[in-house]
C-alpha positions, 0 to 999 in steps of 0.5 A: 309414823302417824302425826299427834291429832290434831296436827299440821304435819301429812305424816300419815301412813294410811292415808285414804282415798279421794271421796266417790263421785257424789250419789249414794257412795260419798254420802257417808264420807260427807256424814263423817267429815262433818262430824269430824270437823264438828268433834275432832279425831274418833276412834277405829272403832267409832269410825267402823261402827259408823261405816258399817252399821250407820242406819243410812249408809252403813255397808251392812245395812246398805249392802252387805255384799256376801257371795259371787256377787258381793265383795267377799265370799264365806265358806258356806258359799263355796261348798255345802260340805262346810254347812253339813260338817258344822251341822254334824259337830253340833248333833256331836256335841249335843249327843255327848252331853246325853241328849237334852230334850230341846237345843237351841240353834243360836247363830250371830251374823247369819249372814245370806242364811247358807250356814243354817240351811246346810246344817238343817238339811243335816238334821233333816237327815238325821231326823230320826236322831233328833227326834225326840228333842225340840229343836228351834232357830234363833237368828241375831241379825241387824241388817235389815237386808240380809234378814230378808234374804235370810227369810227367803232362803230359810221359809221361802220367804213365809215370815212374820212380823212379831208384836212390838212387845216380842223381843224377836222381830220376826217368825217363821218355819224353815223349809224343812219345819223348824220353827225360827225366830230373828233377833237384833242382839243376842240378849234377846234371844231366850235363854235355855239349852243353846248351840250358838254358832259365830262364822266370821262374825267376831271379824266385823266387830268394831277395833280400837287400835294403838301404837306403842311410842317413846310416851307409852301407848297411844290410841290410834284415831281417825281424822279429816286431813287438814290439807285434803279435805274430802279425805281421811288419815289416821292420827294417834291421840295427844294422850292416854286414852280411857281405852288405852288404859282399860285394854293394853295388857301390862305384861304386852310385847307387840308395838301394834294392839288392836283390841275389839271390846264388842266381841269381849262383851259377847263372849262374857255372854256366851260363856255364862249362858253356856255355864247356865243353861248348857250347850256350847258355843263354835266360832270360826273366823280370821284370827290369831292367838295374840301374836299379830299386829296390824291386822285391820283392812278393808274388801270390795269386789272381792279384793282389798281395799283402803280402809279410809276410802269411800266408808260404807262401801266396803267391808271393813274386817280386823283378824280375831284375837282369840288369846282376848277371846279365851281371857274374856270367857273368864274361866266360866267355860273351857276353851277349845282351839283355836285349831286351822280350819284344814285340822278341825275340817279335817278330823270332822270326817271332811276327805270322806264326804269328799269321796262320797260326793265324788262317787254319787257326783255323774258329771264331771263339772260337779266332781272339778266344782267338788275338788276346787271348793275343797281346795279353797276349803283346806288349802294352807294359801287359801282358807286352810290356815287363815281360818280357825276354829274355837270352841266355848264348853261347860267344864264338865263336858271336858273334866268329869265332876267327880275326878277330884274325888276318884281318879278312875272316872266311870266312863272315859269323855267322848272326844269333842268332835274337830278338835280330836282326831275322831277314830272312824268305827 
């Protein structure tokens, strides 16, 4: 049981940890407990608002640990077999819907850049394909550190900044001639014929999060403990909060909700841009179709770590609730999924790739790296099963515009690719 705020009583379930030794890492824990002390309890999704993405001390802005080095590790990272299958459905789904003459390559949270350059690499193959479409990057990304990387590992680095008057902060031409553009929201970015891509992106945004009690639910709030005060507790709101009253379904089973407007906003975006101007939108990520509770933890060096304890330091992250997803696009595009990553990596082709890399692979510490990424790629206990896919696309690429009218459509729709089993010819 969590205490009412503001309370007396140590009744907290999640307490966090002591502050780090001072420097660098307490500065944020300081700034919170000020502000604590000054305005009482904030939300969740205040707190991780703060811990991330605070322009001093946010872990994002700060740090943003991706890959061996980091706290945590993406599938880009263990294997360019995951980049170039992405890069294959969008190619799919673009040649589907007949081939338009420009495509957009959208992706928020880019992180290190991996996903992008593997998916070029994939159109650099198939240029002969692409080659009469205008194709450009588009990268929304906050962080300045990791736009820097990015820009490294996309251009080598050849970047500029854009005027101020510009809504992209910077330019430049990727390795292989693309030309791409960074942005610090997805408003920003041009509207037109657009993939947007969203790879453990949705997971980072900040949750409210609330208890079901004997007085209706209730918002759970973060708060200084009154008898350790360098340390943060949680603590459930005396009252109905405006959140509590604008997303809890009245028809919700679960005891424990967490609720991440953020991602609600940008998939209203999403999908009427999509319904505009065409394309279709994949979002892969932790998640669940509305069926699990309590889901909110914390990663440091590659292992889980106390939500509460040093913030700005770790990498706060909450699964994705894709049933709140599917409601949020509002009808203005079909959804697709979500699907385990094992299935769509699977109906994306990813066993034959593997054959291929194994047969032109001629050492064998390249086939035993080969074998464990695809492991941790599709194993049920790895990433197999935690990971989904989901799909955002125009109406008409899945019901033909004229079904109503005739029941014999000219020409059957292509399958979309990885979430139907694709018959190899």
């Amino acid at each position: 049981p969590l205490p009412t705020a503001p309370a007396a009583a140590r009744l907290c379930s999640g307490a966090g940890g002591q502050a780090e030794a001072a420097g660098g890492d307490g500065a944020m824990l300081r700034h919170l407990a000020r502000k604590l002390r000054a305005s009482g309890p904030v939300t969740v999704a205040e707190y991780m608002r703060e811990a991330l993405t605070n322009p001093g001390q946010g872990y994002y802005t700060r740090r943003g640990g991706v890959g061996e080095s980091g706290d945590f590790i993406t599938s880009p990272e263990i294997s360019q077999v995951f980049g170039e299958l992405i890069g294959i459905w969008y190619i799919s789904e673009w040649m589907a819907m007949g081939k338009p003459n420009t495509f957009q390559l959208v992706e928020l949270g880019p992180g290190r850049g991996t996903l992008t350059e593997d998916i070029l690499r994939v159109f650099k193959q198939l240029a002969s394909v692409l080659s009469k479409c205008d194709v450009s990057v588009h990268l929304v990304e906050v962080s300045p550190k990791l736009s820097e990387i990015q820009a490294v590992m996309l251009t080598g680095g050849k970047v500029q900044p854009s005027p101020e008057n510009e809504l992209a902060y910077m330019k430049g031409i990727s390795k292989t001639g693309i030309p791409i553009s960074w942005y610090r929201d997805i408003q920003d970015v041009p509207p037109g014929y657009s993939f947007y891509l969203a790879h453990e992106f949705f997971d980072a945004l900040p949750i409210h999060k609330f208890q079901r009690t004997e007085k209706g639910w209730r918002e759970v709030l973060v708060d200084i403990d009154p008898e350790v005060p360098d340390q943060l507790r949680f603590v459930l709101s005396p009252s109905r909060t405006p959140a509590t009253q604008n997303f809890i379904q009245p028809e919700e089973t679960r005891d424990h909700v967490e609720v991440c407007p953020e991602a609600g906003v940008i998939v209203q975006r999403l999908a009427s841009r999509i319904e505009k101007d065409g394309g279709a939108a994949l979002v892969a990520d932790y998640g669940h179709d509305g069926t699990k509770t309590d889901t909110f933890r914390g990663f440091r060096n590659h292992k889980l770590h106390d939500v509460l304890s040093a913030p700005g330091t770790a990498d706060l992250t909450a699964d994705v609730d894709f049933s709140y997803l599917r409601r949020m696009a509002q009808g203005k595009t079909a959804t697709l999924g979500p699907i385990k990553q094992r299935e769509f990596l699977k109906n994306m082709g990813i066993d034959l790739r593997l054959q291929v890399l194994l047969q032109n692979s001629g050492d064998t510490a390249t086939r035993e790296q080969l074998l464990h990424s695809y492991d941790m790629l599709m194993n049920p206990e790895k990433m197999g099963d935690c990971f989904n896919f989901f799909a955002l696309l125009p109406h008409q690429r899945l019901v033909h515009p004229d079904k109503k009218d005739k029941p014999e459509p000219k020409s059957p729709l292509p399958p979309v690719a990885g979430f139907n089993e694709l018959l190899l010819k």
